[in-house]
C-alpha positions in Angstrom: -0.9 -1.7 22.4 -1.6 1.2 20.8 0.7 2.1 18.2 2.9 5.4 18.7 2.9 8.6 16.3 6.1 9.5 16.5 9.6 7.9 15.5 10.8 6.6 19.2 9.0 2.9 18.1 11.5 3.0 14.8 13.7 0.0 17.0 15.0 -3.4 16.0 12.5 -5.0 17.9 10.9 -8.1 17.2 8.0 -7.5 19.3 7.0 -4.3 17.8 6.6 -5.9 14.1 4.2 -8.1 15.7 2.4 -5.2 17.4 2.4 -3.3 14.1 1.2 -6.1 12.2 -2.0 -5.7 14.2 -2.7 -2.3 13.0 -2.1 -3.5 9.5 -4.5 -3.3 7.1 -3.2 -4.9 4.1 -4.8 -4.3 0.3 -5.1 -7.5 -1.6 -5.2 -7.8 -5.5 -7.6 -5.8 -7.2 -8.7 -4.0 -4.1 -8.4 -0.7 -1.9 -8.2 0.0 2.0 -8.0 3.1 4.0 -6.2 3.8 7.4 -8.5 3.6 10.4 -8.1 4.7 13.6 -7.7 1.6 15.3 -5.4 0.0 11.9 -3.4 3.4 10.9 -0.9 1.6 9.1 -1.7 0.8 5.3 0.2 -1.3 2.9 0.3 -4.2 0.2 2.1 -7.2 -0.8 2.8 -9.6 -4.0 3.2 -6.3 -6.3 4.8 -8.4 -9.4 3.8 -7.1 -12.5 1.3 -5.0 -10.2 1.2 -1.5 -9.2 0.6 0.0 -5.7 -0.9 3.6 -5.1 -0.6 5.3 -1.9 -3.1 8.1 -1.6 -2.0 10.2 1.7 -3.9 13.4 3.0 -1.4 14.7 5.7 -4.0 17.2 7.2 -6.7 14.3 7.7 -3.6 11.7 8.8 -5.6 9.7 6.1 -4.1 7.4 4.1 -5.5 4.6 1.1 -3.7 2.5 -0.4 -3.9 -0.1 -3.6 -3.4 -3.0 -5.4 -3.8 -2.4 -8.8 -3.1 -5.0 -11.5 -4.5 -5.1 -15.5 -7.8 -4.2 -14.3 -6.7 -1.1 -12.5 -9.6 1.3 -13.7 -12.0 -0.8 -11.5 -9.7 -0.8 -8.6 -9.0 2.9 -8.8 -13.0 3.3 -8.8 -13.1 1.2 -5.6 -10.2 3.7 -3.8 -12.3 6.5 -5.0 -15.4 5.5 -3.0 -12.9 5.2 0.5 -12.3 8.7 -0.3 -15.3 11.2 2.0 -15.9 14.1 -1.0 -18.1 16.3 1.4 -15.1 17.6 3.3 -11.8 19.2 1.9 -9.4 16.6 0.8 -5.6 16.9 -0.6 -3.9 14.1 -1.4 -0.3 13.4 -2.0 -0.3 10.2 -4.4 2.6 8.0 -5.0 2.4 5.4 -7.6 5.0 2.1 -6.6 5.7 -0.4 -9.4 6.2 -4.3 -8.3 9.5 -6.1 -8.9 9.1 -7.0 -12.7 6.8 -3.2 -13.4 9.7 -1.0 -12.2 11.8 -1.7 -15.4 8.7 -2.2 -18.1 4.9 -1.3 -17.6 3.6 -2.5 -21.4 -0.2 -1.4 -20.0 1.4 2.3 -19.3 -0.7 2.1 -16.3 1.5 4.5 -14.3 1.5 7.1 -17.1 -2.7 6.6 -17.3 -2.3 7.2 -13.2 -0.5 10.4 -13.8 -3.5 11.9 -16.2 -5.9 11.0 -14.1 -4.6 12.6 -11.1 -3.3 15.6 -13.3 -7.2 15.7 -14.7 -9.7 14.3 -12.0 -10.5 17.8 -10.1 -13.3 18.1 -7.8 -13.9 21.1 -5.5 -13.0 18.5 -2.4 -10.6 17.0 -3.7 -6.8 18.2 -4.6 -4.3 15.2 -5.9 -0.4 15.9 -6.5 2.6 13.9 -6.9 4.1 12.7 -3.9 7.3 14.9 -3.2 9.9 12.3 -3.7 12.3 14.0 -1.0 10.4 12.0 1.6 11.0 8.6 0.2 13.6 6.8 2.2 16.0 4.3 0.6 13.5 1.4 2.1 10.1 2.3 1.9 9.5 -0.8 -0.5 10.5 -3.9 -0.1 12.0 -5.9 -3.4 12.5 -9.7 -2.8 14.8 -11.4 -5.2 13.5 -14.7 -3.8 9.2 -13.8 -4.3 9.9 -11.7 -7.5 7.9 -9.0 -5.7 7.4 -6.1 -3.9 5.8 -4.6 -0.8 5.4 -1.6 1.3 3.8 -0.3 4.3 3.1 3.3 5.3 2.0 4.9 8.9 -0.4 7.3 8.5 0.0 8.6 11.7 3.6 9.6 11.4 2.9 9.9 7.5 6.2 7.4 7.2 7.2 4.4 5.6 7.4 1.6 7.7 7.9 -1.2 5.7 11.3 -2.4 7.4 8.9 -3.0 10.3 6.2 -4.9 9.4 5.9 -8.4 8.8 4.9 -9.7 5.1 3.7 -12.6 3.6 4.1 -16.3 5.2 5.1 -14.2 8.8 2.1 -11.7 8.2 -0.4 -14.6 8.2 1.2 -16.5 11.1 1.2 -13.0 12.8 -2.6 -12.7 12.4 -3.0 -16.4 12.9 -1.7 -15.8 16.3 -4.1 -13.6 17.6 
């Protein structure tokens, strides 16, 4: 089933998170994926004392997204090589603290994110913040019972989807399924 670009999927359908979750393409720990064609729909899971970082080019439809923990300079370097510097690129990025980061970040990794974007310039490639009037209430996830936090984001649409996709214990039986 190919997955549609526009909001008439956003149902309560059990059958659609299953569908969705097979154009998921999920960053794990220390690592970086991009939206494809055939898995638009980016995300991660288990953000704890993590960080996620959603890089989304609305003109492209491209979106990468990552896991960062303590060792975030070498993840960021990993997103950077996902990212194609021979054609014009302008990203929107949105950095999204875990459950236990939102409240204390002792590495000041978001504020060393924010320089970064503020001072990596190439002549490709244009970062800004992510304009905050387009979050919704739900775009991540916060689980009292994990301790962590999880999103998902359509890069078709350029929306959040993360009431719609299945995480953890039901993502793995999802792709289990198959």
């Amino acid at each position: 089933m190919r997955f549609p670009s526009t909001p008439p999927f956003y149902k309560e359908d059990i059958i659609l998170k299953k569908d969705l979750t097979d154009i998921l393409n999920l960053a794990k720990m220390d690592d970086a994926v991009i939206s494809t064609d055939e898995k638009p729909v980016v995300g991660t899971q288990g953000l704890a004392t993590c960080f996620g970082l959603l890089l989304y080019d609305e003109s492209s439809k491209t979106a990468i997204v990552a896991h960062l923990s303590t060792d975030w300079q070498v993840t960021l370097m990993k997103l950077l090589t996902l990212i194609d510097f021979n054609k014009k690129n302008n990203f929107e990025y949105l950095i999204i603290p875990g459950f236990y980061s939102k409240d204390r970040d002792p590495y000041n990794i978001r504020k060393k994110l924010n320089v970064f974007f503020e001072e990596f310039k190439t002549q490709n490639a244009h970062f800004k913040s992510f304009d905050k009037n387009k979050l919704t209430d739900n775009f991540v996830n916060y689980d009292e019972k994990t301790h962590s936090a999880e999103f998902a984001f359509d890069s078709e649409s350029g929306q959040f989807v993360t009431d719609k996709v299945k995480f953890g214990k039901n993502y793995l039986e999802a792709v289990k399924s198959r």
